[in-house]
C-alpha positions in Angstrom: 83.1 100.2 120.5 84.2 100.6 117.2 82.1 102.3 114.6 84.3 101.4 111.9 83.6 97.4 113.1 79.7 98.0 112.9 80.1 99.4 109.7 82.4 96.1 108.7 80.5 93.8 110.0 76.5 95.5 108.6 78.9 95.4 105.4 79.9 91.4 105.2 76.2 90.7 106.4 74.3 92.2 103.1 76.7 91.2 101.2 76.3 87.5 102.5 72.4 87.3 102.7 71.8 89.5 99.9 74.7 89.5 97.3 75.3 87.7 94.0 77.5 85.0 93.5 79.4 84.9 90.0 79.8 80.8 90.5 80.2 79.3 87.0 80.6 82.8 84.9 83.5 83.6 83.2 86.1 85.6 85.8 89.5 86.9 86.0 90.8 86.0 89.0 92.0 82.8 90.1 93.9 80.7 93.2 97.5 80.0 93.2 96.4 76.5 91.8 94.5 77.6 88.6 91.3 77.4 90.3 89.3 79.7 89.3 88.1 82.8 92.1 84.4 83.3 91.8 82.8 85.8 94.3 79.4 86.7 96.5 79.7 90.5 95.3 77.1 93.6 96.3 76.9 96.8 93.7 77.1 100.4 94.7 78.4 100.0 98.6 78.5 103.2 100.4 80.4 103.7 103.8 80.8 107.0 105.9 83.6 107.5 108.4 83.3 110.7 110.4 87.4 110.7 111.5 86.6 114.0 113.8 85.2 111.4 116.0 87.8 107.9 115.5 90.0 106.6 113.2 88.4 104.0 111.0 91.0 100.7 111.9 89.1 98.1 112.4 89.6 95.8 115.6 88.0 92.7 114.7 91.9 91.7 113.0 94.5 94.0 113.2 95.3 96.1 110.3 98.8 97.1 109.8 99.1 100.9 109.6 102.9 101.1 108.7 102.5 99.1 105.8 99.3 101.1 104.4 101.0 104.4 105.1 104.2 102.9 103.2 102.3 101.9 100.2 100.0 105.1 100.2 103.2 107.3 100.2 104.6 105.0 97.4 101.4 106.1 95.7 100.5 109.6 96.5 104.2 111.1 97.6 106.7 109.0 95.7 104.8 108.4 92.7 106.4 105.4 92.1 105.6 102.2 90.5 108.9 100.1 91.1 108.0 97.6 93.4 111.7 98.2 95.0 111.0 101.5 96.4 108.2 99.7 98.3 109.5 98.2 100.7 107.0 95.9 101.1 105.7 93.0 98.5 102.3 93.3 97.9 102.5 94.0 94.7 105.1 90.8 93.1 102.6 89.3 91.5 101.9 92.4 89.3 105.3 93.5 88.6 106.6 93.4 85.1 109.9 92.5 84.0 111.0 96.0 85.0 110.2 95.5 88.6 107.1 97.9 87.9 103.6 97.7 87.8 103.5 99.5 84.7 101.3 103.0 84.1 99.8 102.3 87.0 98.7 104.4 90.3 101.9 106.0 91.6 102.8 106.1 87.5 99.5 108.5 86.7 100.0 110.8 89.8 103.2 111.6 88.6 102.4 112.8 84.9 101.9 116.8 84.6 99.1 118.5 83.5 98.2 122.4 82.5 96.1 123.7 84.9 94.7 126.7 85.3 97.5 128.2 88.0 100.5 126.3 85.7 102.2 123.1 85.4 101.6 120.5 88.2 100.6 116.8 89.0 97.4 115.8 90.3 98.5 115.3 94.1 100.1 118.6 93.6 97.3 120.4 92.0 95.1 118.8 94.8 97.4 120.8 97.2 97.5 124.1 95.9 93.8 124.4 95.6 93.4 123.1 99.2 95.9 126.2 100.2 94.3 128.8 97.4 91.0 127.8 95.8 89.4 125.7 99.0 85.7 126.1 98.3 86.3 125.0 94.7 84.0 121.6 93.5 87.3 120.4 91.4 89.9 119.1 93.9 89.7 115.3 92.7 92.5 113.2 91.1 91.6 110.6 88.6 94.3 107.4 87.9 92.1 105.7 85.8 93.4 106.4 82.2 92.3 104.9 79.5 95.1 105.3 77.2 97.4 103.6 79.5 95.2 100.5 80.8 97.0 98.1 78.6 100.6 98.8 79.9 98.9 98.8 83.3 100.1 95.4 85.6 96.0 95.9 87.0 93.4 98.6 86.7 93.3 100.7 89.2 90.6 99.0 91.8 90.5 103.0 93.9 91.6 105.1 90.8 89.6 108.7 92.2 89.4 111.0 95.1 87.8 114.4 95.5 88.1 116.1 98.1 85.4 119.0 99.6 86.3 121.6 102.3 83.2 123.1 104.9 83.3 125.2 107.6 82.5 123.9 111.3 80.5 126.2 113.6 84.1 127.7 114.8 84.2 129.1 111.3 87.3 126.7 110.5 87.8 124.9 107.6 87.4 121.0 107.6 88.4 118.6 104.9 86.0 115.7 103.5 86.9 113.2 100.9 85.7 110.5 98.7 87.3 107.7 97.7 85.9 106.1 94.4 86.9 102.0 93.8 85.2 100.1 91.1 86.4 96.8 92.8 87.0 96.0 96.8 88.3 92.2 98.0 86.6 92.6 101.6 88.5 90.0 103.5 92.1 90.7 102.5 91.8 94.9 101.6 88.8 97.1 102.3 90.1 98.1 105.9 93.4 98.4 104.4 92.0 101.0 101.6 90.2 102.5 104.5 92.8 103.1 106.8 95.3 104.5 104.1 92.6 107.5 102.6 92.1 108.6 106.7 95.7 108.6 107.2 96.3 110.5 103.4 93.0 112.9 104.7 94.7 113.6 107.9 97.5 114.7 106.1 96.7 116.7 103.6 94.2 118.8 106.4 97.1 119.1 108.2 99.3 120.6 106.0 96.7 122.8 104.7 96.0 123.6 108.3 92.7 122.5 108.5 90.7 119.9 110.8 89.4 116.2 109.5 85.9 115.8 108.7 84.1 112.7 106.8 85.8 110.3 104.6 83.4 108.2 102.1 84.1 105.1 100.6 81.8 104.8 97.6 82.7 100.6 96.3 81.5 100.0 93.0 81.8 95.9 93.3 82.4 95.1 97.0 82.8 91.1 97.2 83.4 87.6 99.2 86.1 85.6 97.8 84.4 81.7 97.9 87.8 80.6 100.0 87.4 84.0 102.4 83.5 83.3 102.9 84.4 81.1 105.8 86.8 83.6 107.4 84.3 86.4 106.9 81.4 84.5 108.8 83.9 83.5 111.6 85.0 87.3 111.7 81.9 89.2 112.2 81.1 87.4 115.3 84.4 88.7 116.9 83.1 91.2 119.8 84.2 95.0 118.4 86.7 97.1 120.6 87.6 100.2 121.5 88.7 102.6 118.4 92.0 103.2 118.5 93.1 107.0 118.6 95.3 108.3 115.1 98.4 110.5 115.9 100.0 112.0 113.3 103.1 114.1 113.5 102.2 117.8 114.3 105.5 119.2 113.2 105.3 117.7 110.0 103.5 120.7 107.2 104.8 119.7 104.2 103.2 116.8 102.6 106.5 114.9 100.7 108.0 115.3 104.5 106.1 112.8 105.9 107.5 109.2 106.4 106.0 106.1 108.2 107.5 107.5 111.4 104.9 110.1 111.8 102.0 107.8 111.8 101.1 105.7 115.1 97.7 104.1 116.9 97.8 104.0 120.0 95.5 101.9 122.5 94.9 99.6 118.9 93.9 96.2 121.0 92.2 93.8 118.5 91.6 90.1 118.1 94.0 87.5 116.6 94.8 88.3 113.7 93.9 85.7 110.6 97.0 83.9 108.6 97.3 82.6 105.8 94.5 84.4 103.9 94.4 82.6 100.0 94.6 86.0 97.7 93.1 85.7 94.3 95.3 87.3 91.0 
């Protein structure tokens, strides 16, 4: 069965039986009615994936993988934040009067920096370490800048990854990472988060020809929407199933070539999916 399931399921429970609820407190996000969105929340949630042994897609719903893949590569290879270039639109009710989410995610990863080996952006810097400096303890992006939050249409809720290379016993190299969110909705994203930082891992080992190794999902505020509670309970007494297996394209070495083409599950059975989910803004 599913590891990535257990790990779901052990995650809804604490936060159930032994989270907080922020009924009554002043909040920010609210229901398409004005109501406003209070929470059961956990702090400091901390999930390991080891994606040498399955890809983290949950089967108690289905997650859509073409649609994470096209909003990570909105993020990490476009660098975009116009909401047209999407191609999706799960990000309307953010966008300016632009069409853009402001200075936000796709917006920082594209802004250059000196570093030490010359001019670069963070996705790109992330790269060329991978390929020359692979032992270093600095290959981390960070999207959460300060100076920009204002013009930002949300704060980033996963704003920094950092990403560590080991050896296996072959003696060949195998890429870890850590994705850092300060805030996770459980019901309608954390799988969703999940499944798009295996898929970026995967690529980025494979264009830096190396193999997959853990990916950690560190969740500063991981919380229960009151109106998903329901859902929740009914979802973690769904049966788990089989992991699906993750094929990526293997002709595919250059990171900006990849498109949502390259990307597939295959044997991804899961149980009905659940419409109609209320998402707080």
């Amino acid at each position: 069965m599913s590891k990535a399931d257990l790990i779901f399921i052990d995650m809804c429970k604490d936060i159930l039986e032994n989270g907080t609820s922020t009924e009554g407190e002043k909040v920010r996000p609210h229901w398409e009615d004005g109501t406003p969105a209070f929470t059961v929340k956990k702090f400091g949630v901390i999930n390991r994936y080891n994606l040498a042994e399955e890809f983290p897609a949950i089967t108690l719903r289905r997650t859509g993988l073409k649609n994470c893949v096209g909003e990570i590569l909105w993020i990490w290879q476009k660098k975009s934040n116009r909401i047209s270039e999407l191609g999706s639109h799960i990000w309307d009710s953010w966008a300016d009067e632009n069409g853009t989410i402001g200075k936000a995610y796709g917006y920082q990863l594209a802004q250059k920096y000196r570093f030490r080996q010359g001019v670069m952006d963070q996705v790109d810097n992330v790269l060329w370490q991978l390929k020359n400096t692979p032992f270093s303890r600095r290959i981390m992006t960070n999207i959460y800048n300060f100076a920009d939050l204002a013009e930002m249409g949300l704060e980033p809720c996963a704003y920094s990854m950092t990403f560590n290379v080991t050896l296996d016993k072959s003696g060949n190299k195998v890429l870890n990472s850590i994705l850092n969110q300060r805030s996770s909705d459980v019901l309608t994203a954390n799988n969703w988060n999940v499944v798009q930082y295996a898929v970026l891992t995967h690529m980025f080992a494979q264009v830096c020809d190396m193999k997959v190794g853990e990916f950690i999902h560190v969740i500063a505020d991981a919380h229960i929407y009151d109106r998903h509670i329901p859902l929740v309970k009914e979802l973690i007494t769904r049966k788990p199933l089989p992991a699906p297996t993750f094929r990526l394209n293997p002709d595919v070495h250059d990171f900006y070539q990849f498109t949502v083409d390259d990307v597939a599950l295959e044997n991804y059975e899961t149980h009905e999916q659940i419409r109609n989910i209320p998402v707080a803004i």
